[in-house]
C-alpha positions in Angstrom: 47.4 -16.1 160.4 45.0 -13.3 161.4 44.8 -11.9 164.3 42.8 -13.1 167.4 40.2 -10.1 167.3 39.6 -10.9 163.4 39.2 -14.6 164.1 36.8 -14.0 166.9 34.7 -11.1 164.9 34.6 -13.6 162.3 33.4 -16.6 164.4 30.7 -14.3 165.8 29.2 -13.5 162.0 29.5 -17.0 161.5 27.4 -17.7 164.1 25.2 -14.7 163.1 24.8 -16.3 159.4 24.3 -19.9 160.1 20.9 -18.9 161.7 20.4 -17.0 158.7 21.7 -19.3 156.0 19.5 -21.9 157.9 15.9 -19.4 157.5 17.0 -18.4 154.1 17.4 -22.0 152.5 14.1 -23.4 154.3 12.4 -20.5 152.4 14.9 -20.6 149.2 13.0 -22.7 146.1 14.5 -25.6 144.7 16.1 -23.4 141.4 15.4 -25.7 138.2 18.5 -25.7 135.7 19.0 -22.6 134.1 16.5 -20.9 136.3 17.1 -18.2 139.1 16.6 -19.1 142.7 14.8 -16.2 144.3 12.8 -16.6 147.5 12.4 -14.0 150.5 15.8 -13.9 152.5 14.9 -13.8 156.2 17.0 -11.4 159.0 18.8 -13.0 161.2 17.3 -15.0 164.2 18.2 -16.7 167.2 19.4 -20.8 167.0 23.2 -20.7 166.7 24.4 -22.3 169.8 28.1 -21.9 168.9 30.9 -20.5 166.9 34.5 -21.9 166.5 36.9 -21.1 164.8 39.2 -24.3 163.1 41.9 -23.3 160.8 43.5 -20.8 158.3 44.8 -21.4 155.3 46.1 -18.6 153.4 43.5 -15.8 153.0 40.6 -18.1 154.0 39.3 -19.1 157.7 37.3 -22.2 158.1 34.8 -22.0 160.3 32.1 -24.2 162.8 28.9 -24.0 163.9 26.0 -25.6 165.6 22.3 -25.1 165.2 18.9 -26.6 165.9 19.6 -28.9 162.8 22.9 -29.8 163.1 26.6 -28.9 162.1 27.8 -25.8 159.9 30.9 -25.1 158.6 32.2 -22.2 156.7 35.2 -21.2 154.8 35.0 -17.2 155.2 37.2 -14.5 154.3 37.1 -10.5 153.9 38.2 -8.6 151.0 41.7 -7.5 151.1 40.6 -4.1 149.3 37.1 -2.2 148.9 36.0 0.7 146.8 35.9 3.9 146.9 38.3 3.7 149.7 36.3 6.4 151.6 32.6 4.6 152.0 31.6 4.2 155.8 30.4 0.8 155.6 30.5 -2.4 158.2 32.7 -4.9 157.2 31.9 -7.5 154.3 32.2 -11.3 154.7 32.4 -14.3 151.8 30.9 -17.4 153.0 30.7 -21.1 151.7 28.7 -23.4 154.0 28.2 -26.9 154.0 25.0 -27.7 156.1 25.4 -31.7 155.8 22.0 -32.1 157.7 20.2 -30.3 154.8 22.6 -32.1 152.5 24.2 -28.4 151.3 27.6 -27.9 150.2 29.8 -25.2 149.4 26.4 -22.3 149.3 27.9 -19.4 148.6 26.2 -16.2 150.4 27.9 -12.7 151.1 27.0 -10.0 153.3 28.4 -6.8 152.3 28.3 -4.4 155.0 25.6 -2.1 153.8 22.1 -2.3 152.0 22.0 -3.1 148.5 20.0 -1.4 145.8 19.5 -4.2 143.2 21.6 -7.0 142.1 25.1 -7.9 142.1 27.9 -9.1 140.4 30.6 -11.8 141.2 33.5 -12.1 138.6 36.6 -14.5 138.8 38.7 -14.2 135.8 36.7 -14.0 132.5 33.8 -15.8 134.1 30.8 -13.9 135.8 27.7 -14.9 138.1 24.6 -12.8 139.1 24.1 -12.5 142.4 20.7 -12.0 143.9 20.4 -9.4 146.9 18.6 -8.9 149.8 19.4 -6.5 152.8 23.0 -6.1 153.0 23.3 -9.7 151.7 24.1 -11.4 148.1 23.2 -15.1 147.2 24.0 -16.6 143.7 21.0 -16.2 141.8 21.1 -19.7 139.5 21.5 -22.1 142.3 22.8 -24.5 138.8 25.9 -22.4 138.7 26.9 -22.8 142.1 29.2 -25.6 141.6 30.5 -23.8 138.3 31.4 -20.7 140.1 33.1 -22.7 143.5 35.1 -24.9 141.0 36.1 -21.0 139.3 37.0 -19.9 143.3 38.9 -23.0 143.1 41.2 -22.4 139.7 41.7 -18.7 140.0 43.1 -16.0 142.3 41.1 -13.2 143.3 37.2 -12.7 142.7 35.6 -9.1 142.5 32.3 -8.7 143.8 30.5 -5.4 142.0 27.4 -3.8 144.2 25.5 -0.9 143.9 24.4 0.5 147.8 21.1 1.5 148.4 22.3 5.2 148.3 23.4 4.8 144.9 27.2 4.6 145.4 28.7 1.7 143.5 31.4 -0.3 145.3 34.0 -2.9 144.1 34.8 -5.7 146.7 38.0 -7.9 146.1 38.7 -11.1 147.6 42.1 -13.2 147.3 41.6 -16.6 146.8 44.7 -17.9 148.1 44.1 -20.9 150.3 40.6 -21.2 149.2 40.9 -25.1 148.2 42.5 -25.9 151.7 40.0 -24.4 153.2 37.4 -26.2 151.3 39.0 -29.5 151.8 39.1 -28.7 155.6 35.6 -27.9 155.6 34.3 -31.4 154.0 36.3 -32.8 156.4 34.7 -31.3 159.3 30.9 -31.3 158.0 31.1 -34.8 156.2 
């Protein structure tokens, strides 16, 4: 289990990004199959009324949220290394949300604890996904491959996130995807 100042950092960002993941989406087109699904990311904004967290399971939180249209929840975790070691940089997050009021499940969304200078890449075993970026954050860019690349989270064990900052400085993220699939079966439970 992490400790208490992790859990409530994290249940502050979660907060933080369920106002954005809520802009982005109402501005995010409808991706058609095969085709990328760009659209203006907003900052984040004011709505989120609370944070909580629920559970841990393994290297993955799970994670609630209220806004002005309904229940969030998140399974959210932080990369257990980052490179080059020396980079001054804020700390990164993996989200999947489930907005049932929208009727979304599993988005994946990252922010990455710095601002990015073009896309990124997300790669779990031999299978990779573009990632579209905005700010300091990264969306998957085929919204058709989002259910491909959760059901990968699912069946492997760590996922590397590859990111150019806007300085130039290239930077390797890597996540552990122990307890993912708890987490995600605690967070369909909790935003059916």
């Amino acid at each position: 289990m992490r400790s208490t100042p992790y859990l409530a950092l994290l249940a502050l960002t979660v907060a933080a990004v369920a106002v954005d993941a809520q802009a982005q989406q109402q501005q995010r087109p409808q991706a058609q199959q095969g085709q990328p699904a760009q659209g203006n990311r907003p900052a984040s904004g004011g709505g989120a009324q609370q944070g909580a967290a629920v559970a841990q399971f393994g290297d993955w939180g799970v994670f609630t949220s209220t806004t002005q249209r309904g229940k969030v929840c998140y399974a959210a975790s932080q990369p257990k290394s980052r490179a080059p070691a020396g980079l001054q940089r804020d700390p990164a997050f993996f989200f999947l949300t489930s907005r049932p009021g929208e009727n979304v499940r599993n988005e994946v969304s990252l922010t990455l604890g710095f601002p990015l200078k073009g896309d990124a890449t997300a790669t779990i075993g031999s299978a990779s996904f573009a990632l579209y970026t905005q700010q300091n954050g990264a969306w998957i860019k085929n919204a058709a491959e989002e259910g491909r690349m959760v059901q990968a989270m699912r069946g492997g064990s760590q996922l590397t996130v590859r990111s150019t900052s806007l300085r130039g400085n290239v930077t390797t993220d890597t996540y552990s995807l122990t307890g993912l699939g708890q987490a995600l079966d605690r967070v369909a439970q909790e935003c059916r």
